[in-house]
N, C-alpha and C positions, 0 to 999 in steps of 0.2 A: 504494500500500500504506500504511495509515494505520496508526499507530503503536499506537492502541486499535482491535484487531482480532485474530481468530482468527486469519489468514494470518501476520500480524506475530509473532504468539507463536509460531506454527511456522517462519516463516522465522530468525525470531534460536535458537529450538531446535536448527535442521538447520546452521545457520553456526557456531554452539558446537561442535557434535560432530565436525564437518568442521576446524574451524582449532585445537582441540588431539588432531586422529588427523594433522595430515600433520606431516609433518618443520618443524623450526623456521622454517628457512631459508624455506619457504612459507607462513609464515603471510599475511605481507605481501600473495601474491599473491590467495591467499582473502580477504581483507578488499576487495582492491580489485574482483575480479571478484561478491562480495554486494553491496558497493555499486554497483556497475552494475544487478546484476540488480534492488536494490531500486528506483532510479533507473528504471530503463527500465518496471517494474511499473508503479511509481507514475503514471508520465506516459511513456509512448515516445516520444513526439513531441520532447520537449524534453533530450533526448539528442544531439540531434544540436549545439545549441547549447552545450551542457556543453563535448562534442567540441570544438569552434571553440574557445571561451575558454579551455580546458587547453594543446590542441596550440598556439595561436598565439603566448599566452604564454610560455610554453617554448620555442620558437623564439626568439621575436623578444628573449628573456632571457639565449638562451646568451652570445651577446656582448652587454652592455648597450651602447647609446650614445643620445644624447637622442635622435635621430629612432625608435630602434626603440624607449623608453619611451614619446614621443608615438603610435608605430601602436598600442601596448599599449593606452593611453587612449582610442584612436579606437575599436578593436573593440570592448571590454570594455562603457565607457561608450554604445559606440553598441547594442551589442547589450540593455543592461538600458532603456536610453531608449526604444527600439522600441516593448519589450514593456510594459512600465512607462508607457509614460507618452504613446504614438501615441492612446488612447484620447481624451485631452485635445484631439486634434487631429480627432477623428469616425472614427478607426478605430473598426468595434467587432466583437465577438467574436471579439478577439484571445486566444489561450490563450497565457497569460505561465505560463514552463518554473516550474518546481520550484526553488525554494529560488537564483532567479537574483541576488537582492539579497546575499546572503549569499555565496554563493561570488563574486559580483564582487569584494565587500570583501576576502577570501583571496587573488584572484588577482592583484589591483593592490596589494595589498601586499605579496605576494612580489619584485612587479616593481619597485616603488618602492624594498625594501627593495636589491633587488639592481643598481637603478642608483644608491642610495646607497653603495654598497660595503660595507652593513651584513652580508649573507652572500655567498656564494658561489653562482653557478650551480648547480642540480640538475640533473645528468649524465643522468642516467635518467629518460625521459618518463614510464612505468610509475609510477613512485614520487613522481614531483609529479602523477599521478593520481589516486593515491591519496591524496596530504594534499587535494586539492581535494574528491572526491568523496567521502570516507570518510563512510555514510550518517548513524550518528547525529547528528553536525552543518551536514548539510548544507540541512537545511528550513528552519530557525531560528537558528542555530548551536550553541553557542558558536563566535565567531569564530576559528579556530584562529591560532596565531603558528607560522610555517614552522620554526624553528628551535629550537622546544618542542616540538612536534607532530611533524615528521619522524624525529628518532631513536627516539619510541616505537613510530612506526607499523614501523620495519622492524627492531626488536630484536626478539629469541625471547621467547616469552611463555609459561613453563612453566603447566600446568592448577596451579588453588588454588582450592577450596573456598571459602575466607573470601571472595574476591574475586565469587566467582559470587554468597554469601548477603549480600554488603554491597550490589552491583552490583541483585540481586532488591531486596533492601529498599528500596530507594531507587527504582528505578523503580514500585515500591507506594508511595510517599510521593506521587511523581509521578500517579500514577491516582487518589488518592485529593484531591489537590486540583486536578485536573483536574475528574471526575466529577461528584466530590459537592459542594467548595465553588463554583470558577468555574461548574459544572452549574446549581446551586441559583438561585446568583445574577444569573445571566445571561436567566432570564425576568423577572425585577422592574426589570431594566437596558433591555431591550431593549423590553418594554413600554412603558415610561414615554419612555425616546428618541425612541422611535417618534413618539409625536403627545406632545412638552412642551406646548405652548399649553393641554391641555388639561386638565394639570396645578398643583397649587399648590407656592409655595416649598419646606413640610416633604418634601413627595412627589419632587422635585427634588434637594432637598438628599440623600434618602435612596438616591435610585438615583444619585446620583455617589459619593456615598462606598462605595455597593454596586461600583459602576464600577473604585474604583480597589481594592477587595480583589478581586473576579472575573479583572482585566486580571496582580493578581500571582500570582495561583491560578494561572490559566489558563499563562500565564509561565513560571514557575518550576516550573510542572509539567510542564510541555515538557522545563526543562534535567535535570527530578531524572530524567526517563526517559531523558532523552540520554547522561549524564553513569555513568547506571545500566546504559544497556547495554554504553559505552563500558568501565567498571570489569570487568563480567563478560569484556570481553577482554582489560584488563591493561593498559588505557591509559586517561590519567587527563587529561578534557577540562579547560580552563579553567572555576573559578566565574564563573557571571556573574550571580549575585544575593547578595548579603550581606544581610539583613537587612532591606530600606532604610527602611522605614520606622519604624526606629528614629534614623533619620538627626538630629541639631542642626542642620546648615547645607543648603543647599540643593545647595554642591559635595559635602556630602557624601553628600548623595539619588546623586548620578551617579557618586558611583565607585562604592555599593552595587547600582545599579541597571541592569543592559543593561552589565556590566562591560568586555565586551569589543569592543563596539561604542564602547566615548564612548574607552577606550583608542586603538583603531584611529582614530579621530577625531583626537586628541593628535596622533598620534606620523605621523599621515601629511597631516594637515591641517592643525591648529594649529600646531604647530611649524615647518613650513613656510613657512606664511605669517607667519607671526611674525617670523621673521629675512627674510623677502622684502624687496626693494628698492622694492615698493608699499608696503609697511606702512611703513619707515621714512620714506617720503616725507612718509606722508599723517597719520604720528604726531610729525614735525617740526612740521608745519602746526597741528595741535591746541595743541604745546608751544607755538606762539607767542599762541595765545590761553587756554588754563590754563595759564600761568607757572609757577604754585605745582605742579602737578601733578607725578608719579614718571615717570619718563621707561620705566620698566617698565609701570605701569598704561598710559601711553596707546599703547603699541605691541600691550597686550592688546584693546584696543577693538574692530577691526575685524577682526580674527580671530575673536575671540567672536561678535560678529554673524554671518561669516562661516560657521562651524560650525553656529551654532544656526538659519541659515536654511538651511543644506546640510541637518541634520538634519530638519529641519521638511518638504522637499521629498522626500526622501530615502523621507519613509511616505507622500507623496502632494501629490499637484500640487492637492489641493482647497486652500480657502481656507481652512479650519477647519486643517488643516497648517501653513499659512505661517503664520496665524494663532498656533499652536502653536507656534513656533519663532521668531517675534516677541517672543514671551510669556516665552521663557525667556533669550531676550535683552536684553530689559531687566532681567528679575530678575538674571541674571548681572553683568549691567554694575551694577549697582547694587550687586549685595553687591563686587565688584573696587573700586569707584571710594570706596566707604564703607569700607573694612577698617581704614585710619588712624584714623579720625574712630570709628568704634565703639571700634575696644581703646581709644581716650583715654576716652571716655567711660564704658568696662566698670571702665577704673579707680580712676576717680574714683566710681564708684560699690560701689568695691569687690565688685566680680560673683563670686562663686565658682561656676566653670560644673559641680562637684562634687557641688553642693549637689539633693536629688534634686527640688526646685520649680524651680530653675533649668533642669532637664536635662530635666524633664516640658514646661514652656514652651517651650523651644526644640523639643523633636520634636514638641511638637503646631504650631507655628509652621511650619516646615517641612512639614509634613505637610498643614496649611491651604495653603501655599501650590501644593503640586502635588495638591490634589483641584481648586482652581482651575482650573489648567492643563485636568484631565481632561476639563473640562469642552469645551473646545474640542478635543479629540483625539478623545473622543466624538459630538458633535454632526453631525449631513446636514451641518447649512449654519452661516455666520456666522451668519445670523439666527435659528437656533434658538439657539447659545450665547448671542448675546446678548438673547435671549425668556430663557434658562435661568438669565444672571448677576442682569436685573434683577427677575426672580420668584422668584427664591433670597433676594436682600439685601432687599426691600421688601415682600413677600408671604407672609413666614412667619410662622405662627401656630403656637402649642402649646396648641388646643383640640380639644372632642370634633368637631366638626367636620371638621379640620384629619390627626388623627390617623384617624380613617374611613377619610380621601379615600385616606389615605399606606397604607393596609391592602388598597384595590382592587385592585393591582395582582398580591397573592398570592392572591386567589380571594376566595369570599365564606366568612362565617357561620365556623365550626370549621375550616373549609378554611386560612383567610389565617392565624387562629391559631397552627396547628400549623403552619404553612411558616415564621410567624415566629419562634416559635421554636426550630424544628429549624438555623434562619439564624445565630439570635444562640448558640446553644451551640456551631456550627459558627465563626462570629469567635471569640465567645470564647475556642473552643480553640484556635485558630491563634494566635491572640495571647497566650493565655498560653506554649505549645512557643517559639514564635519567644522571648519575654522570657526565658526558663528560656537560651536558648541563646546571648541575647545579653549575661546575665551570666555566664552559663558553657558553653563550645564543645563539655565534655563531655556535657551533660546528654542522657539520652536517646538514650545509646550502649549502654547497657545493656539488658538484659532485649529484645530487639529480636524476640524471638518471639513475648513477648504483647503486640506495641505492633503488629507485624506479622499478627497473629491480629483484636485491637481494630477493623485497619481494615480488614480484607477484611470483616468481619462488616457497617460502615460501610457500604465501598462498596456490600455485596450489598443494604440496606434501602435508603439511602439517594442511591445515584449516578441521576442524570438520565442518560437515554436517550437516542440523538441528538445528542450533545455530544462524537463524535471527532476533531472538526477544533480545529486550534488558532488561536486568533485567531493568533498572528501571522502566518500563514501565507499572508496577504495581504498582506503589505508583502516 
């Protein structure tokens, strides 16, 4: 059952009307038994493994002890490895379950968190079923946190109006850069991916930066519908997109960005390993050849690597993956191991980060550095990224030539014209709403019936057809 779809509109309709007519006390039950039934719609077959990872969990959690957190590990991990990643090995036409990557993250971190004695066992099998399955975060997420998420899932939820028309509007936020901007932009992306060799730098350069607005449309218009239908029942998922690409620093791209995925990262990964008896071993051994070094920076070293090649692996066993998670591991080790050495130099140069050329260079800097990245997150193979990095840097031109070639890929003649600029009023506007909101959180709270009128009118002329899957829905 696909979330842009006719069924999808009547099934969250007939769940609305059902979970505020029964007694409070039931709500809980209705939510878990839609989520099943959306689950088993969507894919039947991969229910059964849902099954395995809930119950096993739950089991093997009521009493925690290390061997029953290592069987936790063995299922979970072996169950998403299977499906995920047997392909690598010549399985093929394997059908990997619905939304496996994401409730693994939930499940092993309920586990983790409960053989750190962080919460307490959940008594009730029913009800760690439902924080596992509850559907609008189960394809994509938001990753839910157990003990944020559990008390709303089973508290009364009186009907409210405001909640249904906030809860609507926002899931129209979601269709509407779903549709029409990631929609728009994802033929001039997939185009040009498709055979790079056979394109120039300009033409390149334009479908990655198309790449990385399309991947936050497409994105974040997953969560504004998740998050949207989550509100019409009175439960309020984690954000997991801020902005990001308003971001200065490059750590600051990753708390705005995939928020609750690089959290869960943190807190059951990094930290982890950061105090481990490896790390300290192996960040003794470094202290003795950087002397001068923080005895905090080099204990971050291998952790960061660590994460940012879990992470890399995590969306796929290609090379363009590791590749990708290489890539942000030395940017990361670079901006930890330079942090001294910049503030001395920010102040001797007297840096005012306030100043709005200071604050434009830094987010465009940032924002330079992960269209970079995209390029390798994007790309078949290593060697089309690296076809794409050195005919990006040594091959671009700003002629009539050059600007033609970069216009083929939206049709010809009045055709490419008008897609371009139906594209760039479409940026435009996303960038300018996004800046309105990043100087101010209220903007664009108001008047939400003609902003919500503006875009269905949008979607009806303008949304691409064929575009109800969501990219992340592969990883």
């Amino acid at each position: 059952m696909n979330l842009i779809s006719i069924t999808f509109i009547l099934f969250i309709l007939i769940l609305l009307v059902i979970y505020y007519s029964v007694k409070k006390q039931y709500q809980w039950l209705v939510l878990l038994l839609g989520s099943l039934v959306f689950y088993i719609w969507t894919n039947p077959f991969s229910i059964i493994f849902l099954l395995i990872s809930i119950v096993s969990t739950w089991w093997l959690m009521k009493t925690p002890t290390r061997m029953r957190w290592y069987l936790t590990l063995i299922i979970n991990l072996g169950l998403i490895i299977v499906f995920r990643y047997s392909v690598y090995f010549g399985v093929q036409d394997i059908i990997v379950p619905l939304g496996i990557s994401f409730y693994t993250f939930m499940t092993l971190g309920y586990a983790h968190s409960v053989y750190e004695k962080k919460i307490q066992p959940c008594e009730n099998l029913f009800h760690y079923a439902l924080y596992i399955s509850y559907f609008p975060q189960i394809v994509e997420g938001p990753i839910g946190i157990y003990q944020k998420m559990m008390p709303q899932l089973l508290q009364p939820h009186p009907f409210e109006m405001t909640h249904i028309q906030s809860g609507a509007y926002r899931c129209l936020k979601g269709l509407f850069k779903k549709l029409v901007i990631a929609g728009r932009l994802s033929y001039y992306v997939d185009t040009v991916y498709a055979n790079p060799s056979a394109e120039g730098g300009l033409t390149l350069f334009i479908a990655t930066f198309f790449y990385t607005i399309e991947l936050y449309a497409d994105f974040s218009g997953y969560m504004d519908i998740a998050c949207g239908i989550s509100e019409m029942l009175g439960i309020k998922l984690k954000e997991n997109f801020i902005r990001p690409y308003f971001s200065k620093t490059i750590q600051e791209f990753w708390r705005r960005w995939h928020i609750s995925l690089n959290e869960w990262f943190k807190e059951h990964l990094m930290m982890p390993a950061v105090t481990s008896g490896w790390n300290r071993k192996l960040s003794k051994l470094l202290g003795k050849v950087f002397t001068k070094a923080k005895k905090g920076t080099l204990r971050t070293i291998f952790p960061l690597i660590l994460v940012w090649m879990v992470t890399g692996i995590w969306h796929g066993a290609e090379a363009v993956y590791i590749g990708w998670g290489l890539y942000y591991s030395v940017i990361m080790l670079f901006s930890v191991c330079t942090t001294a050495y910049m503030k001395k130099i920010r102040q001797k140069l007297h840096w005012n980060e306030e100043l709005p050329g200071i604050r434009i260079f830094q987010v465009a800097r940032t924002y330079f550095i992960v269209l970079i990245g995209e390029v390798l997150f994007r790309a078949h193979t290593l060697s089309d990224a690296f076809y794409i990095y050195k005919t990006m840097f040594t091959n671009t031109r700003l002629h009539l030539a050059s600007i033609t070639a970069a216009l083929k890929p939206f049709g010809n003649g009045n055709q490419a014209v008008a897609s371009l600029i139906i594209i760039v009023l479409l940026i435009g506007g996303l960038f300018f709403v996004e800046l309105r909101q990043e100087m101010n959180e209220q903007a664009f709270t108001k008047h939400r019936a003609i902003y919500a009128g503006l875009m269905l009118v949008v979607v009806a002329l303008f949304s691409v057809t064929g575009q109800s899957s969501f990219m992340y829905q592969q990883f």
